[in-house]
N, CA, C and O atoms as a Tinker XYZ file with bonds, in Angstrom:
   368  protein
     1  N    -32.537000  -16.237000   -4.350000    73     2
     2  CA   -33.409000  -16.803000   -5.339000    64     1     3
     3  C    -33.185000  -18.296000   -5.492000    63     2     4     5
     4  O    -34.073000  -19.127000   -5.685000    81     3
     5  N    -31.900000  -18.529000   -5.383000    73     3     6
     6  CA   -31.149000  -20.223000   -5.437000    64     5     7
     7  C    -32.654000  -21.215000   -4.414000    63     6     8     9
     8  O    -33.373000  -22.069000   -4.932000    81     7
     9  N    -32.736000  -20.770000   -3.030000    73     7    10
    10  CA   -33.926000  -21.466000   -2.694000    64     9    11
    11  C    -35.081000  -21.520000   -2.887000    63    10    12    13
    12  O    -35.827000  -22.297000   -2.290000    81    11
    13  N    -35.432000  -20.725000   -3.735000    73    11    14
    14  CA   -37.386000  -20.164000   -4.199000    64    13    15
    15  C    -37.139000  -21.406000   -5.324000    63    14    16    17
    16  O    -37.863000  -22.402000   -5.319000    81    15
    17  N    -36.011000  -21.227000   -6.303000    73    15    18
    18  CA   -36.256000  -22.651000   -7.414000    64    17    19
    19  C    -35.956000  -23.784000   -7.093000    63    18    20    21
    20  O    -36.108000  -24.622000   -7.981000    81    19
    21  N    -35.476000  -24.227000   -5.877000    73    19    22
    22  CA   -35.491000  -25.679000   -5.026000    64    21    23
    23  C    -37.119000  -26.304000   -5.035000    63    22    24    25
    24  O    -37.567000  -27.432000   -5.238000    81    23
    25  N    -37.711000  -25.070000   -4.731000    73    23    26
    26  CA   -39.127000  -25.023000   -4.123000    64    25    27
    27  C    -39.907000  -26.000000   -4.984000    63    26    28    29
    28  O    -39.317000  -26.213000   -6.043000    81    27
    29  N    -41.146000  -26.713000   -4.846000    73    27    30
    30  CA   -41.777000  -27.296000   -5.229000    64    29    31
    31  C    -42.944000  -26.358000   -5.982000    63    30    32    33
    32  O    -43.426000  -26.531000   -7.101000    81    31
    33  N    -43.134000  -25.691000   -5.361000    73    31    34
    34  CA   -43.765000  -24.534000   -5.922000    64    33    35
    35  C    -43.447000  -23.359000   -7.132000    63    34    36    37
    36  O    -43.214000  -22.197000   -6.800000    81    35
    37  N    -43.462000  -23.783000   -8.564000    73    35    38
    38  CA   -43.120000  -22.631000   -9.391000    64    37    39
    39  C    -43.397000  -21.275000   -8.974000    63    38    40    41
    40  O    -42.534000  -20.397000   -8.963000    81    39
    41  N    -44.906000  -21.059000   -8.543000    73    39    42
    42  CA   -44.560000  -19.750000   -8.352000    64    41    43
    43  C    -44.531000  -19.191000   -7.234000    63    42    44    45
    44  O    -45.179000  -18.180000   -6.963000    81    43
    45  N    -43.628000  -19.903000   -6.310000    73    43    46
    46  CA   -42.303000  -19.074000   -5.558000    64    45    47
    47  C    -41.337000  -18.234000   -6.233000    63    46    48    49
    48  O    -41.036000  -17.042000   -6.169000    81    47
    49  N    -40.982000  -19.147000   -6.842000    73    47    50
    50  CA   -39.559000  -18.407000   -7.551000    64    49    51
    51  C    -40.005000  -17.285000   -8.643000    63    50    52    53
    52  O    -39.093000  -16.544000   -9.007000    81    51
    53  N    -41.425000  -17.042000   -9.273000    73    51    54
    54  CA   -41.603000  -16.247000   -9.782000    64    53    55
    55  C    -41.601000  -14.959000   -8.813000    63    54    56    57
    56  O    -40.925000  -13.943000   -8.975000    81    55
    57  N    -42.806000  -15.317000   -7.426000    73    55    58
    58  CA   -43.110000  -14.402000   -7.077000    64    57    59
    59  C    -41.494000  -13.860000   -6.059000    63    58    60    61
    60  O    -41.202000  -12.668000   -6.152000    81    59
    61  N    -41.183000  -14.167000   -5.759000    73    59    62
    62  CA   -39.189000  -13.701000   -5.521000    64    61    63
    63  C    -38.643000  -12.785000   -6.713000    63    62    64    65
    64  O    -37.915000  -11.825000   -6.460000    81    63
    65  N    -38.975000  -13.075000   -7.880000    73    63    66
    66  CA   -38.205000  -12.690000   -8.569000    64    65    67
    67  C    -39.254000  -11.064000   -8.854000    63    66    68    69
    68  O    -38.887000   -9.895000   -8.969000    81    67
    69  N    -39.826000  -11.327000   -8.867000    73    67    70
    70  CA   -41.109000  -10.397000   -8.877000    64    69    71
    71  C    -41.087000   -9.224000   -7.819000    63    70    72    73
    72  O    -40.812000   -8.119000   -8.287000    81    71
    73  N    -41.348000   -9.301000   -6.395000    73    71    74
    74  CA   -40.570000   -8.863000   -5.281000    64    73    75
    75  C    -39.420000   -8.442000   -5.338000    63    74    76    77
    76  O    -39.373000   -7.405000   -4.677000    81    75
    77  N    -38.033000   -8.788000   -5.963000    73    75    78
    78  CA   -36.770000   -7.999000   -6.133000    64    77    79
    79  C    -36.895000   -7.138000   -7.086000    63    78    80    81
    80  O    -36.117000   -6.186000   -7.016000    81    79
    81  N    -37.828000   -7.160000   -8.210000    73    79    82
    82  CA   -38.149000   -6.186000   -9.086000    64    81    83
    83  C    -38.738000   -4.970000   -8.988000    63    82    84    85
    84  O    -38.416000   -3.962000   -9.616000    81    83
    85  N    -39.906000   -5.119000   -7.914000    73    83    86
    86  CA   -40.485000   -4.483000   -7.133000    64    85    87
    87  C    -39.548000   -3.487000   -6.214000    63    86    88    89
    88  O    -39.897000   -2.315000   -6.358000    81    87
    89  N    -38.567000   -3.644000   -5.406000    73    87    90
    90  CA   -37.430000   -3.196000   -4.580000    64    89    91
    91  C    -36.785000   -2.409000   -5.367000    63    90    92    93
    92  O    -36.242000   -1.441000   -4.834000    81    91
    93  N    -36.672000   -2.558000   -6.631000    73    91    94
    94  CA   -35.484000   -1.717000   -7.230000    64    93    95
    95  C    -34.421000   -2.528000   -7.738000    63    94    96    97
    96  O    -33.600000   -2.218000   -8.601000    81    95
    97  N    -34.510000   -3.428000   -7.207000    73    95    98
    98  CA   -33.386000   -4.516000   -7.774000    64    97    99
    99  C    -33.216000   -4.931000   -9.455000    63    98   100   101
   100  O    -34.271000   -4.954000  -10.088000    81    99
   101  N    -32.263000   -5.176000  -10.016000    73    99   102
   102  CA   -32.168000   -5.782000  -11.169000    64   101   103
   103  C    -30.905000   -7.142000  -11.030000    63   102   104   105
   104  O    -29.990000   -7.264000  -10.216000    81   103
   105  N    -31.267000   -7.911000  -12.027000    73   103   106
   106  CA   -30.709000   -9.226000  -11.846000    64   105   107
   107  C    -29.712000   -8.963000  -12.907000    63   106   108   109
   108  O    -30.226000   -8.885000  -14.023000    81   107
   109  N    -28.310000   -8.791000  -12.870000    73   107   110
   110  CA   -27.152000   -8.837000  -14.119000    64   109   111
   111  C    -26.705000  -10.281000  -14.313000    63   110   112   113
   112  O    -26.333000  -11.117000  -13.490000    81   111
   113  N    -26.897000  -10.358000  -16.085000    73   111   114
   114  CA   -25.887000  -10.944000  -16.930000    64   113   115
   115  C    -24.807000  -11.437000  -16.506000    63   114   116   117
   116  O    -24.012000  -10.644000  -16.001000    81   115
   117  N    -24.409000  -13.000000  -16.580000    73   115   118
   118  CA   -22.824000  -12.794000  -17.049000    64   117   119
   119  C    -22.815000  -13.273000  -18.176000    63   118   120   121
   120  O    -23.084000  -14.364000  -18.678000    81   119
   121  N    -22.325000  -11.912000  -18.646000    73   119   122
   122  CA   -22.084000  -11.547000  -20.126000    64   121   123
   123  C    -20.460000  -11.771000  -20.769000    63   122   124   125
   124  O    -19.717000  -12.662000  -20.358000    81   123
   125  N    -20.166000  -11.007000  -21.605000    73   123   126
   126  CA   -18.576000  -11.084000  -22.187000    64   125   127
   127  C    -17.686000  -10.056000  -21.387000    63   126   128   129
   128  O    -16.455000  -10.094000  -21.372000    81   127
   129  N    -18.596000   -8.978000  -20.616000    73   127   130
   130  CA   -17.833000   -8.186000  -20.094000    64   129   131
   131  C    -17.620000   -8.307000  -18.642000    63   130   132   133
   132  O    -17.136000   -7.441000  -17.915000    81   131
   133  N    -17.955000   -9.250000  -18.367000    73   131   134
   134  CA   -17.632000  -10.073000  -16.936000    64   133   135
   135  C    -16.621000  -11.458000  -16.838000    63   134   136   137
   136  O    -16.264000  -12.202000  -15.925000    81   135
   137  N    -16.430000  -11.389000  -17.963000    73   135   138
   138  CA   -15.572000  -12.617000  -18.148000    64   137   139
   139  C    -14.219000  -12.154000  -17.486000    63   138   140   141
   140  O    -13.964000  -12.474000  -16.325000    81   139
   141  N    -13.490000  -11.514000  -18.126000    73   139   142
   142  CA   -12.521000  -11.123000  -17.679000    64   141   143
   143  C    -12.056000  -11.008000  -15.971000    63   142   144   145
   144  O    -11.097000  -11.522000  -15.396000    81   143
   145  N    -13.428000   -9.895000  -15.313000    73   143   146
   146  CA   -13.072000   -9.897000  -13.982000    64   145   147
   147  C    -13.025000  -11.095000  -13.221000    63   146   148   149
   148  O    -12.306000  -11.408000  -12.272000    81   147
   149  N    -14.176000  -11.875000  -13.978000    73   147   150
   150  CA   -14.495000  -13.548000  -13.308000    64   149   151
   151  C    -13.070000  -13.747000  -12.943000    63   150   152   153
   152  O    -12.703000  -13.506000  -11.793000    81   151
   153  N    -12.220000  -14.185000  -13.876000    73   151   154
   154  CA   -11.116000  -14.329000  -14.339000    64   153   155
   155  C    -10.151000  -14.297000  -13.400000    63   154   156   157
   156  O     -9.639000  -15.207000  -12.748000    81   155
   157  N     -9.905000  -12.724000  -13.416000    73   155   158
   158  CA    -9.034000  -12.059000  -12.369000    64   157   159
   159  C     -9.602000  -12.370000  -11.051000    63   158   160   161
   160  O     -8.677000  -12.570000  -10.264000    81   159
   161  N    -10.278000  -12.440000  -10.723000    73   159   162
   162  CA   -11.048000  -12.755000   -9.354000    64   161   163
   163  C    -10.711000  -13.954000   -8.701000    63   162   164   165
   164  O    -10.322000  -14.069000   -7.538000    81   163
   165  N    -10.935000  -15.052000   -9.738000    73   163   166
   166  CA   -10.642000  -16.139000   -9.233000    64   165   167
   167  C     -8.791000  -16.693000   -9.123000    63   166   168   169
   168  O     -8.235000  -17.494000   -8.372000    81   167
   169  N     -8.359000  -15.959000  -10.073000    73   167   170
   170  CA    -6.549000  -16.051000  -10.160000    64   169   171
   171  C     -6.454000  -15.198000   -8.699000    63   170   172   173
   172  O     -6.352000  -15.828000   -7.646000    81   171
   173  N     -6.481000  -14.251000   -8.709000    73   171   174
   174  CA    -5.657000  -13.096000   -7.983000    64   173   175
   175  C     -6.247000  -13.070000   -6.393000    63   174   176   177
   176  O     -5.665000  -12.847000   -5.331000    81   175
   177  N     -7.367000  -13.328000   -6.638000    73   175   178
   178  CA    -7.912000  -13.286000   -4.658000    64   177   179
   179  C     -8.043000  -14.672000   -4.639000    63   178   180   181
   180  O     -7.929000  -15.243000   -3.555000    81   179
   181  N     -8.269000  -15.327000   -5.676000    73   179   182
   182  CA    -8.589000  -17.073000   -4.780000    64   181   183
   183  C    -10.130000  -17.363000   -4.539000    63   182   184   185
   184  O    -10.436000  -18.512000   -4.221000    81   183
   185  N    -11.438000  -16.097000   -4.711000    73   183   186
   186  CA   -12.529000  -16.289000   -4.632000    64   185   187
   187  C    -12.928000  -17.952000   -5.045000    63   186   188   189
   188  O    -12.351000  -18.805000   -5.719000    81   187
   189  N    -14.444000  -17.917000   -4.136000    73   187   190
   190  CA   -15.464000  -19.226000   -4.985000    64   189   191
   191  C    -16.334000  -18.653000   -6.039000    63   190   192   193
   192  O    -17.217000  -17.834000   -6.292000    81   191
   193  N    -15.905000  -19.161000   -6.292000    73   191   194
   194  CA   -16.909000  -19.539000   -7.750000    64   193   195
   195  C    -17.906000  -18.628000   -7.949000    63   194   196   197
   196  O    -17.887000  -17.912000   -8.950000    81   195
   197  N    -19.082000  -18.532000   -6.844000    73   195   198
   198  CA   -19.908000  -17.779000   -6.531000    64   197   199
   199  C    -19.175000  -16.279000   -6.228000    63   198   200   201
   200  O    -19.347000  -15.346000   -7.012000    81   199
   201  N    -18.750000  -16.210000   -5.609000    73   199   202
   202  CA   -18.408000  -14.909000   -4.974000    64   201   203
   203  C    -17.500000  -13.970000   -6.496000    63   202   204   205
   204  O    -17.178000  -12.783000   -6.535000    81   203
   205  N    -17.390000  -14.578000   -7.104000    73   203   206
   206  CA   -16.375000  -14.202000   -8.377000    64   205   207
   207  C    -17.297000  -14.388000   -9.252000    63   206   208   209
   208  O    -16.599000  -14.693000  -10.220000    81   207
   209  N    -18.118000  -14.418000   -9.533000    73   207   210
   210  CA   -19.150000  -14.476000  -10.431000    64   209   211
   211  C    -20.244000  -13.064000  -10.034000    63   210   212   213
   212  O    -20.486000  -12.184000  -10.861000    81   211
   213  N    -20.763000  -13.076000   -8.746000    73   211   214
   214  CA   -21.605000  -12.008000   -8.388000    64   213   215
   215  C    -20.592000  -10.334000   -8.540000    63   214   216   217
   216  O    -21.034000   -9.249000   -8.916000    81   215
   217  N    -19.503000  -10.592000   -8.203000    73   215   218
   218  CA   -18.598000   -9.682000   -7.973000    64   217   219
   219  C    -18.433000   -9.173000   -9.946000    63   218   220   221
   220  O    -18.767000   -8.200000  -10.622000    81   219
   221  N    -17.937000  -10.107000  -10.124000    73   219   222
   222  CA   -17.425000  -10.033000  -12.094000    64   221   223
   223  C    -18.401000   -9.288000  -12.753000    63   222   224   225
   224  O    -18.212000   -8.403000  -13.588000    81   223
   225  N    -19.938000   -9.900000  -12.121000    73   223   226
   226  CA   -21.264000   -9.052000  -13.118000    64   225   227
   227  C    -21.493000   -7.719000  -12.343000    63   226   228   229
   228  O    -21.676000   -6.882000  -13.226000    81   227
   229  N    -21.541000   -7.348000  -11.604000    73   227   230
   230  CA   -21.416000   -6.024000  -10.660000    64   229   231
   231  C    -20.098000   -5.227000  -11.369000    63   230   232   233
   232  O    -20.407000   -4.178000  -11.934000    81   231
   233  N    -18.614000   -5.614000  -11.407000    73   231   234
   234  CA   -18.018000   -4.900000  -12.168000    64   233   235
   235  C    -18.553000   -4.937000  -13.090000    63   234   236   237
   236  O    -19.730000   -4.585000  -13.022000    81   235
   237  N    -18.088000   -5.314000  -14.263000    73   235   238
   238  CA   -19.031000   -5.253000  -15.577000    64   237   239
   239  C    -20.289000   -4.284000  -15.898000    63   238   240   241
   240  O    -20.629000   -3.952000  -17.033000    81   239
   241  N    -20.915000   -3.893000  -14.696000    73   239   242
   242  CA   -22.115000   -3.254000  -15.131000    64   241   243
   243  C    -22.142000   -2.016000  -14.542000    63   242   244   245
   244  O    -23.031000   -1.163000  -14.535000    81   243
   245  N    -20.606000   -2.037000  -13.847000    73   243   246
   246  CA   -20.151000   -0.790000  -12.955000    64   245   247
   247  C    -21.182000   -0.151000  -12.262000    63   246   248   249
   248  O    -21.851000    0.877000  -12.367000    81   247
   249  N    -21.056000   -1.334000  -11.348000    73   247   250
   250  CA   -22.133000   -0.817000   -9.604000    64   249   251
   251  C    -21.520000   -0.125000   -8.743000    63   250   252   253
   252  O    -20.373000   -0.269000   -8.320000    81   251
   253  N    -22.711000    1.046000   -8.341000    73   251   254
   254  CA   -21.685000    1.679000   -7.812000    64   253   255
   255  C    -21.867000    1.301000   -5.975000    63   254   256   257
   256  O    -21.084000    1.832000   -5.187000    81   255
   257  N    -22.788000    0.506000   -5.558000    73   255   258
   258  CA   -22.612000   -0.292000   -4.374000    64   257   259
   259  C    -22.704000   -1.914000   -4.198000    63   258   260   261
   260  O    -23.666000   -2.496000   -4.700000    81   259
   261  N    -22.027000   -2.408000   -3.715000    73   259   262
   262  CA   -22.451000   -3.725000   -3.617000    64   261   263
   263  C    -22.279000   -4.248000   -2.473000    63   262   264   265
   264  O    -21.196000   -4.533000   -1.961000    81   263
   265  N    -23.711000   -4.447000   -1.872000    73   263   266
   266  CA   -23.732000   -5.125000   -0.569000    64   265   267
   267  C    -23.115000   -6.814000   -0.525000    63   266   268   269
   268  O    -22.514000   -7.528000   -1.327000    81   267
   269  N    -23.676000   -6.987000    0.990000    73   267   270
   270  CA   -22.574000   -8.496000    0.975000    64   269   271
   271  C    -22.710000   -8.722000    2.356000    63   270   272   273
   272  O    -22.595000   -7.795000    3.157000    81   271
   273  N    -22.988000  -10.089000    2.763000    73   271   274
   274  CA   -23.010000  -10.698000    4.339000    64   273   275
   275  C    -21.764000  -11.277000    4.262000    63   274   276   277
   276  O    -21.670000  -12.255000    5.004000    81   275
   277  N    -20.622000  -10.981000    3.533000    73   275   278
   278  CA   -19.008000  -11.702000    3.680000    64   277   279
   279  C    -18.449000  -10.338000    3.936000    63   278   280   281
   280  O    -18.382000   -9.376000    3.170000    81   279
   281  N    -18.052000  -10.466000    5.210000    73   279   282
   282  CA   -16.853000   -9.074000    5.623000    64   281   283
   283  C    -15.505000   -9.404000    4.519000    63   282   284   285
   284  O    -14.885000   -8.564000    3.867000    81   283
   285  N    -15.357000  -10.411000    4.540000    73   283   286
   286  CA   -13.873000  -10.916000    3.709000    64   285   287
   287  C    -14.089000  -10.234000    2.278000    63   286   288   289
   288  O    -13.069000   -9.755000    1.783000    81   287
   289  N    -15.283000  -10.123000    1.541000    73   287   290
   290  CA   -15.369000   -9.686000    0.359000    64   289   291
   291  C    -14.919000   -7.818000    0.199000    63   290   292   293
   292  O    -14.334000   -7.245000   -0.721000    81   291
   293  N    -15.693000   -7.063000    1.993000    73   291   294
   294  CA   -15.195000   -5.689000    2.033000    64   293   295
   295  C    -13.889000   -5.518000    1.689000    63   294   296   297
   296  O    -13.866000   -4.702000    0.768000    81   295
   297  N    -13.106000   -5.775000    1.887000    73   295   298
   298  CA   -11.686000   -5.713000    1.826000    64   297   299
   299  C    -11.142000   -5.495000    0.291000    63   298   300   301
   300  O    -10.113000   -4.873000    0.025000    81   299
   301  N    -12.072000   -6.161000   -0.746000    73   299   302
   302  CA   -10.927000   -6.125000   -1.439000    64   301   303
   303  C    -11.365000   -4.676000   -2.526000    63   302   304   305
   304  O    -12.445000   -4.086000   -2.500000    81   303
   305  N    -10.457000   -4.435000   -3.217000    73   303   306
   306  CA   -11.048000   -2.962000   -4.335000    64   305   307
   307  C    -10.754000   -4.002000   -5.531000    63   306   308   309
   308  O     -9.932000   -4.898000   -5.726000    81   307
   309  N    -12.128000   -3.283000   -6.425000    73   307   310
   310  CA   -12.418000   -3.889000   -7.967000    64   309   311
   311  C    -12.779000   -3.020000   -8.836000    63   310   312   313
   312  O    -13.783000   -2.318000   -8.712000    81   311
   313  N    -12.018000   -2.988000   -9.762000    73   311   314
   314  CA   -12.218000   -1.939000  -10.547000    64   313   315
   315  C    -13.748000   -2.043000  -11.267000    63   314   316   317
   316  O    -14.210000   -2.989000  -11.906000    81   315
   317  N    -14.434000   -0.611000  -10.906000    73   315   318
   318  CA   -16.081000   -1.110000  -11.258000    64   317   319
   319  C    -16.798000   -1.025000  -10.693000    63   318   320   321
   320  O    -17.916000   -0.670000  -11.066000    81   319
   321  N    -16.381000   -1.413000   -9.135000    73   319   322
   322  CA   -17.491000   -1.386000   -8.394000    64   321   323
   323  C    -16.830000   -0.099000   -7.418000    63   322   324   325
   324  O    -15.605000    0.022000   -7.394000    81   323
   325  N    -17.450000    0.576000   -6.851000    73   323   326
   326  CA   -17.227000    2.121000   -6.513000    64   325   327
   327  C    -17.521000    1.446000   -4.858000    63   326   328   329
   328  O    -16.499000    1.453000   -4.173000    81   327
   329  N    -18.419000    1.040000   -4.359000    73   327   330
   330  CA   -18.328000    0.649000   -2.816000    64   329   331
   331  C    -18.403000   -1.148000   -2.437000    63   330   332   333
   332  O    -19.275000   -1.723000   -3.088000    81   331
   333  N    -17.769000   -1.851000   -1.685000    73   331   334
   334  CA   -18.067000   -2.734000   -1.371000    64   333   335
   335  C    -18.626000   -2.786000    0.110000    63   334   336   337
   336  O    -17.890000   -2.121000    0.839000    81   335
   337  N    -19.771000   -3.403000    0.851000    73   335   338
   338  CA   -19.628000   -3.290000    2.170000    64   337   339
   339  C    -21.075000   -4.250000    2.808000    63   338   340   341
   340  O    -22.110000   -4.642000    2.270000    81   339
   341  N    -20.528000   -4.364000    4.170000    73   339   342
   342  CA   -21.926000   -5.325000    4.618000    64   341   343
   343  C    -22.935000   -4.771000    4.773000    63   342   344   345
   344  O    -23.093000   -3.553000    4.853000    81   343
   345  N    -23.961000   -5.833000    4.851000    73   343   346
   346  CA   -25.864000   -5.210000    5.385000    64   345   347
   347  C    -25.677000   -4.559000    5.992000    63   346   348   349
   348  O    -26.035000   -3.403000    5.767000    81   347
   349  N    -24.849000   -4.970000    7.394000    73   347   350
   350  CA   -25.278000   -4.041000    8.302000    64   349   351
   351  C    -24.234000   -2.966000    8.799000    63   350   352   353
   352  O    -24.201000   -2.405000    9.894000    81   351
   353  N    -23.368000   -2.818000    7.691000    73   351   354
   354  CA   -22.724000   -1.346000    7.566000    64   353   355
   355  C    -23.794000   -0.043000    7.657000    63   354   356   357
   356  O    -24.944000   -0.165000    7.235000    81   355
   357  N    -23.359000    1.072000    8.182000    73   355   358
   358  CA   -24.394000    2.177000    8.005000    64   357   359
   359  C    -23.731000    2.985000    6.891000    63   358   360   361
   360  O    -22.524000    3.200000    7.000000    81   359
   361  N    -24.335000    3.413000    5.925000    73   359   362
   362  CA   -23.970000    3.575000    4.413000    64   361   363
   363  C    -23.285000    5.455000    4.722000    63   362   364   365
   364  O    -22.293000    6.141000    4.480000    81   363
   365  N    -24.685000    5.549000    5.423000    73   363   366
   366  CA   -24.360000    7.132000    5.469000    64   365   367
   367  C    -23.739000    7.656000    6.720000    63   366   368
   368  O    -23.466000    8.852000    6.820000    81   367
């Protein structure tokens, strides 16, 4: 979504956001109950910023998959999130 609101075009970024809604997707909060993992995330693995932020609101809202084009992110276990793994893992 970060590049649809670069766009010169407002409604890009609507119609993106519109389209992930469409998919099934929902966009999480960081709320108060992501603070914490943020937290731990960034102390304990060393994450960026980003990656500890997407990860923190996924715990928090206790997902139970969370995809990811970073193999480095598979690796680690978070309390919350029930699977971590890449696109092009085969799930089943």
């Amino acid at each position: 979504m970060a590049g649809s609101d670069k766009s010169s075009k407002p409604r890009n970024a609507q119609s993106v956001r519109e389209i992930i809604r469409e998919m099934g997707f929902t966009c999480l909060p960081f709320n108060e109950g992501a603070v914490a993992p943020f937290s731990r995330l960034r102390s304990k693995e060393r994450l960026k910023i980003a990656d500890a932020i997407h990860l923190a609101c996924a715990a928090s809202a206790g997902i139970d998959l969370f995809l990811t084009g970073d193999k480095q992110l598979t690796k680690l276990d978070i309390p919350g999130i029930q699977f971590i793994a890449e696109f092009n893992t085969p799930i089943l």
